[in-house]
N, C-alpha and C positions, 0 to 999 in steps of 0.2 A: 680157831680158824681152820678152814679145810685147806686144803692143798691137792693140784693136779697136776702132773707132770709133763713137762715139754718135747720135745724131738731128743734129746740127748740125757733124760734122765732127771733134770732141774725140777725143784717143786717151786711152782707158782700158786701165791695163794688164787683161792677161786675170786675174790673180791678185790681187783686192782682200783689205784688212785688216778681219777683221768683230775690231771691237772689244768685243764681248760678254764676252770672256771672257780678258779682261789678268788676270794673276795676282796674286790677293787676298793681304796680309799683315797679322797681326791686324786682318783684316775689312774693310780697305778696299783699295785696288788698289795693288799694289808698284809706287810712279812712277818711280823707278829702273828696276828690269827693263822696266818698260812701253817706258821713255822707250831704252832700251838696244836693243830688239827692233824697237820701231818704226825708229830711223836703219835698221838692218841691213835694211829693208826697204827703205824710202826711196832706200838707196844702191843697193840691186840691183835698183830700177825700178818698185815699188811705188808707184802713185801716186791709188788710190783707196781711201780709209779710210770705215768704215761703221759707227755708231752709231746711238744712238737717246734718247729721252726720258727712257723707264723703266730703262734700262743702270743700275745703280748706280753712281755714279762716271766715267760712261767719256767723257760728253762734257767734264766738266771737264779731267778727265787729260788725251785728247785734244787741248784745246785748250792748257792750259797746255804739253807737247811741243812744240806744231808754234809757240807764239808764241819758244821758249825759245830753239829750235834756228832760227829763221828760216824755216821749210819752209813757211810757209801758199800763196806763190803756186807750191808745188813737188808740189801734192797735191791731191785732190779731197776735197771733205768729203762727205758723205752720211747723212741724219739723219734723222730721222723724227716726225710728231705725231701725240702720242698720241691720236686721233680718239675711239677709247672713252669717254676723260674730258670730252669735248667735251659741255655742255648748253647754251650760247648763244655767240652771237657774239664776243663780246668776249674769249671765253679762249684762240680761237686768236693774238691779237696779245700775250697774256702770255704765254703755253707757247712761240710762234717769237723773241721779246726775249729771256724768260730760256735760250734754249737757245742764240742769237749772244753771249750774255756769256759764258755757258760754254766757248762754242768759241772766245770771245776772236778774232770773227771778223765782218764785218759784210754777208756773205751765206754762203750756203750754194749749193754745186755743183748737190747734188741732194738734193731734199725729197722724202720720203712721206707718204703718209697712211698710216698705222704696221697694221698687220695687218688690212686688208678683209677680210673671210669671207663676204659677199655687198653684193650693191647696194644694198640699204636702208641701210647705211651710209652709202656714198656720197650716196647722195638726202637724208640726213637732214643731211648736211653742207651740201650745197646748198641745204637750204633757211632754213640759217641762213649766205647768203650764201660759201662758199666759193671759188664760180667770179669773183667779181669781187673778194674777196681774192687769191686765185692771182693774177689779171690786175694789182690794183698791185702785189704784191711783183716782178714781173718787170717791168715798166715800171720800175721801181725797182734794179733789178739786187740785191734782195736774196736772191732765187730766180731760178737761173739753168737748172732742168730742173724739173720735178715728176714724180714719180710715184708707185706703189701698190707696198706690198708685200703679198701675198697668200695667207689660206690658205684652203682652203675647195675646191670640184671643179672640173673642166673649165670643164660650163656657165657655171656663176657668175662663173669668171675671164673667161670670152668675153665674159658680160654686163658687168661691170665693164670692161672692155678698150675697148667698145664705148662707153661711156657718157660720153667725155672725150675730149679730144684729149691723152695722154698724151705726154711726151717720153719715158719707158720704164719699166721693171718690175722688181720684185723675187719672184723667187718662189724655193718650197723642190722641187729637183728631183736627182735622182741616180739611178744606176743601179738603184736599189729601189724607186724613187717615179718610174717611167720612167711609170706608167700612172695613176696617184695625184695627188690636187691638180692645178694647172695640169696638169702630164702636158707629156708628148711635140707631142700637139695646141696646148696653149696657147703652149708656145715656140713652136713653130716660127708660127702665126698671128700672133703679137704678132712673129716677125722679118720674116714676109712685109711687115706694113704699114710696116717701119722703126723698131721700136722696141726699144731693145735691151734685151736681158732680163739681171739681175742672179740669178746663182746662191748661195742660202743653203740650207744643210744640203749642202752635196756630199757628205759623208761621216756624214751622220744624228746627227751632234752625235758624232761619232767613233763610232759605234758600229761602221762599215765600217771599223771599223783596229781597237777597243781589244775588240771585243764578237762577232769572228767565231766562228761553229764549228768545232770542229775540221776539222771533213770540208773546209771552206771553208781555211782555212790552210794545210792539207796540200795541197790544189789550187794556190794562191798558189805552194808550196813545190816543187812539180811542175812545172807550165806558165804561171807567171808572168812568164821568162825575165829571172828575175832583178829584179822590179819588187817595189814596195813592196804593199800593199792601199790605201795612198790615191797612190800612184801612179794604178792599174788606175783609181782613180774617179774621180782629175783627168783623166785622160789620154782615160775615157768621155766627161767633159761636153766638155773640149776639143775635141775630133775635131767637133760641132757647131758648125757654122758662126752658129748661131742664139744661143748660147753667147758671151755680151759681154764678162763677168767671172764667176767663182767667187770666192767669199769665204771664208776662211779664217780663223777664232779662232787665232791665232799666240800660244802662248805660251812660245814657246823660241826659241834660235839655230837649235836642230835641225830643227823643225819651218819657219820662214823660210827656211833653205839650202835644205831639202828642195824645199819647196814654188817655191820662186823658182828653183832648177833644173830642174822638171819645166817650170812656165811657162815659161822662157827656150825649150823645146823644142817648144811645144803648137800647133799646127798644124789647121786643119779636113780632116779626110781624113785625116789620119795612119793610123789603123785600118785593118787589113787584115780580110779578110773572117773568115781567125783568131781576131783580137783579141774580134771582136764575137760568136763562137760558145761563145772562153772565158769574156765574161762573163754571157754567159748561163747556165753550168754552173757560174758561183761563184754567181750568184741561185738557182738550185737549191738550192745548199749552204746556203747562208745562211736562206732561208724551212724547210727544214728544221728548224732551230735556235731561231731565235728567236719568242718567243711572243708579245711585245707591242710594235708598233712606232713605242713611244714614246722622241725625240729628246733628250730634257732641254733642250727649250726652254725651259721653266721660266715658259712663258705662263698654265700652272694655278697657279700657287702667287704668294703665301703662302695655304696653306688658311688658313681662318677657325680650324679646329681642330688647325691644325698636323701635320697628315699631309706625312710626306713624299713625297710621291708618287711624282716622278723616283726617288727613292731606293729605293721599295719596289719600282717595278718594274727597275731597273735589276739588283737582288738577284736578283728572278724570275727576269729571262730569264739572269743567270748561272748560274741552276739547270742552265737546259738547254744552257746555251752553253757551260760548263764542267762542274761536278756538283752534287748537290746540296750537297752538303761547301762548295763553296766559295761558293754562294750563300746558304746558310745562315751562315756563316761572317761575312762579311761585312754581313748584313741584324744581325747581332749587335750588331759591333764600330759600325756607321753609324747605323741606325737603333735600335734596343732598347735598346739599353746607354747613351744619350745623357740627360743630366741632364732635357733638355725631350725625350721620343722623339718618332718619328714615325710612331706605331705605323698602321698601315689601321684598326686597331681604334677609332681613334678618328675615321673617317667617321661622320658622321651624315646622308648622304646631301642635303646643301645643294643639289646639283649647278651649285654656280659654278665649278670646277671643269674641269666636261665643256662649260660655255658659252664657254670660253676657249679650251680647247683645240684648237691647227692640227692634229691629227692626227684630232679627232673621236672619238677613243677613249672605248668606254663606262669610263669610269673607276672609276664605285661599283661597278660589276659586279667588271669588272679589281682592283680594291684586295680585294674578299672571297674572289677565285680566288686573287689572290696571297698572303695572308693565310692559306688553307688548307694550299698546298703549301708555303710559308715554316715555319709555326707548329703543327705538329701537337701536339698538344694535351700528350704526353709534353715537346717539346718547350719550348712554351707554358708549361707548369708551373715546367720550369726556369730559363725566363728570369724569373717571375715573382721565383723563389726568390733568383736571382745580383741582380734588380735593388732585391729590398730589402737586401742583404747588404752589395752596395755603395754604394750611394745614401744608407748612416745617415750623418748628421752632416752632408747636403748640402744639407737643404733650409732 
């Protein structure tokens, strides 16, 4: 495992545990697998885990693991407050209590303020006393780093960047979002001043592995020289020296070897002037293909009316990523055919929604485009027909 270091000297390995996405079993998180996946991480040098408030499950999991197996002073924790729910003073010191019981832990490595999307945020936190909270929890040694994680443009991250003496950052960046969100500009500023930036989304919530285009694959398959597709994309954020950690949803052995062998190799400069011409010619491939470039952060949902959103578009762009056959296919079997569906048709244009969402995606629009090329109305008819057919005796 490599290792880079933080504002005050701390080595962070380059390949952190984003804990979002530990594998659910009738509904709640398989703690066995979980607790199985994390050691194998642990062991191979894994020492910064990242969670958050709203995770279902993950900071208790989390904490219950690392008390079980011993690992607390062997790992970073990294956690986040929910700022959105924030209306007065007093509920940041319940939301930071109930989440130290959680973690079964009586500080945290490093704090967020859980997705900024502009300054008004921050300023409205301020003005219900935040800055001389932060000041005792670190006097205190109950926050030993604070910082932001962010979604929202360039500008705005500069502004927020600027607005605090941050210990460092989290933001969503990769070789598709090179120019998007924080961007290229906001790492590399936030590394000039000393602050080390935390990469989430390196691989678009998999979508650069599980969601390519053909044209894109068959290139992988050409002049990859022999590399994975989330190889190509650790291997892009690595080669950045501004580049602290990458986070990674591990929820296999395969995926942890994988990933904990590319890190063990990841190097700033590694890239040859090749490396960075090919991935430019899989961005090609790839914006070709894909129509909507939404992560399944799953920061829009739960709709008020139960659309699935992630789901609908995830179908969409299978349309064009694969055919329509199999996007159809699947928007069937996930979304239509489900006891509760999640149909687009059931938007009613709330737009809470698109106020959520890090990608800024018009969404009511997006859900009725998706919707048309999904559901054409031959089609539409038949599912109406299959979901009374099977639905009798269900409700």
């Amino acid at each position: 495992m490599q290792y880079r270091k933080d504002r005050y000297g701390e080595e962070i390995s380059v390949l952190g545990y984003g804990c979002m996405r530990f594998t659910k079993k009738g509904g709640s998180i398989d703690l066995d697998k979980a607790e199985q996946e994390i050691l194998r991480a642990v062991e191979a040098g894994v020492n910064y885990f990242d969670t958050a408030y709203i995770y279902p499950g993950s900071e208790k999991a989390l904490g219950q693991i690392l008390e079980k197996n011993g690992l607390r002073s062997r790992v970073k924790i990294a956690t986040k407050l929910p700022q959105y729910l924030i209306s007065k003073a007093g509920a940041v010191d319940r939301y930071f209590d109930e989440q130290l019981e959680r973690l079964k832990t009586d500080y945290v490595d490093y704090y967020l303020m859980h997705m900024l999307t502009d300054v008004a945020s921050w300023k409205k936190l301020c003005s219900m006393g935040i800055e001389d909270w932060i000041r005792r929890q670190k006097e205190a040694g109950r926050i030993r780093n604070i910082g932001f994680s962010f979604h929202g443009n360039t500008e705005m991250f500069l502004e927020i960047l600027n607005a605090y003496d941050w210990d460092f950052c989290q933001i969503q960046y990769n070789y598709m979002d090179e120019f998007s969100q924080a961007g290229r500009r906001g790492l590399e500023t936030a590394a000039e001043r000393g602050i080390p930036v935390i990469i989430m989304e390196p691989l678009r919530g998999g979508k650069l592995v599980n969601m390519l285009p053909k044209e894109a694959e068959a290139l992988i398959q050409e002049k990859g020289q022999g590399r994975s597709a989330a190889e190509i994309a650790l291997r892009w954020l690595w080669d950045q020296p501004g580049v602290t950690c990458v986070l990674s949803g591990m929820n296999s052995f395969e995926m942890v070897d994988e990933n904990c062998r590319i890190a063990s190799e990841a190097e700033a400069g590694m890239m040859s002037d090749a490396d960075h011409a090919f991935v430019q010619q899989l961005k090609q491939a790839i914006q070709s293909g894909v129509k909507i470039g939404c992560t399944e952060c799953r920061y829009c949902m739960p709709c008020p009316r139960g659309v699935d959103i992630p789901g609908v578009f995830r179908c969409y762009n299978r349309m064009w990523t694969e055919s329509k056959i199999a996007g159809r296919q699947e928007y069937t079997q996930t979304i239509a055919m489900r006891k509760q569906p999640g149909l687009p048709s059931q938007c009613v244009a709330c737009g809470k929604c698109e106020s959520h969402c890090p990608q800024h995606l018009p969404i009511i629009r997006l859900l009725k485009e998706a919707e048309r090329k999904l559901t054409p109305l031959p089609y539409r008819v038949g599912l109406a027909v299959a979901r009374r057919f099977l639905m009798r005796g269900t409700e």
